[in-house]
C-alpha positions as CSV (number, residue, x, y, z in Angstrom):
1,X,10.3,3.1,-18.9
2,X,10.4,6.9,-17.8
3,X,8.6,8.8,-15.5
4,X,6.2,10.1,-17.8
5,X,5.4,6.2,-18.8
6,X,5.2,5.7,-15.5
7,X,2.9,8.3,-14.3
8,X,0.4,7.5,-17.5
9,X,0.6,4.4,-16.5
10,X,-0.5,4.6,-12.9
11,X,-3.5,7.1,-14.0
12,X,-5.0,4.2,-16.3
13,X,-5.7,1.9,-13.8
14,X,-9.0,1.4,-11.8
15,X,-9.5,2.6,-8.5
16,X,-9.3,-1.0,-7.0
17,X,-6.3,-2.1,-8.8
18,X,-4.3,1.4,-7.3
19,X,-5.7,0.4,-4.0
20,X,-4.6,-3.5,-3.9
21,X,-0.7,-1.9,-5.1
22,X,-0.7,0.9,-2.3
23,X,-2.3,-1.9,0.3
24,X,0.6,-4.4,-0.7
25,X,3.0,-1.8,-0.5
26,X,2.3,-1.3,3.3
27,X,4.2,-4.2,4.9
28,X,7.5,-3.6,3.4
29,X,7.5,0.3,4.1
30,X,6.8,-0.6,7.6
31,X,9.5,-2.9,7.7
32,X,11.7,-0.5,6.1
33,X,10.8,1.9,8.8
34,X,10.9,-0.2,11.6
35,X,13.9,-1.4,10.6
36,X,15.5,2.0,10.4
37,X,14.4,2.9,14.0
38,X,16.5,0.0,15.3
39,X,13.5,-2.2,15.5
40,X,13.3,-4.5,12.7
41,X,10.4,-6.8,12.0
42,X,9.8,-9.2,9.4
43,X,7.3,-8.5,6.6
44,X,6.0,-11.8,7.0
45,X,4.8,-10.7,10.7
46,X,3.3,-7.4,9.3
47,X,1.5,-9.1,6.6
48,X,-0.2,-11.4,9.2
49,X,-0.9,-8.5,11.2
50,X,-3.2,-6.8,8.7
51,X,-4.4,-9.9,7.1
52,X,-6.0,-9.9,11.0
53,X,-7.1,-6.1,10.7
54,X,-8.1,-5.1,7.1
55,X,-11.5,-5.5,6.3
56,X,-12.8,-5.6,2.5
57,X,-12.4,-1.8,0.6
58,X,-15.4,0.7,0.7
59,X,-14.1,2.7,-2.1
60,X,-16.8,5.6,-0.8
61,X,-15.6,8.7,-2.6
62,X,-14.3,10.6,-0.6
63,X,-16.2,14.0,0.9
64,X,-15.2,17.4,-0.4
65,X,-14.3,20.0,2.0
């Protein structure tokens, strides 16, 4: 698959399936970046960590400015 797949792709989904990929993203890129700055923590940790703190999606449009 290309980029151009790839980008076609990702502009065919719906809002709330974009959203549940970026949100499952977040624990590894933190990891990843925690890890770089000599402080590593498991993904496992970060995952429990917003399990506690995310509360369901609002997906408000958001305001022009």
């Amino acid at each position: 698959m290309n980029w151009q797949e790839n980008i076609t792709r990702w502009r065919s989904l719906t809002p709330e399936e974009k959203l549940r990929i970026r949100r499952e993203a977040i624990p590894q890129k933190v990891a990843w970046s925690m890890a770089f700055e000599a402080e590593p923590v498991t993904e496992e940790r970060i995952r429990e960590g917003l399990a506690r703190n995310m509360r369901p999606a609002s997906l408000k449009p958001r305001k022009a400015s």
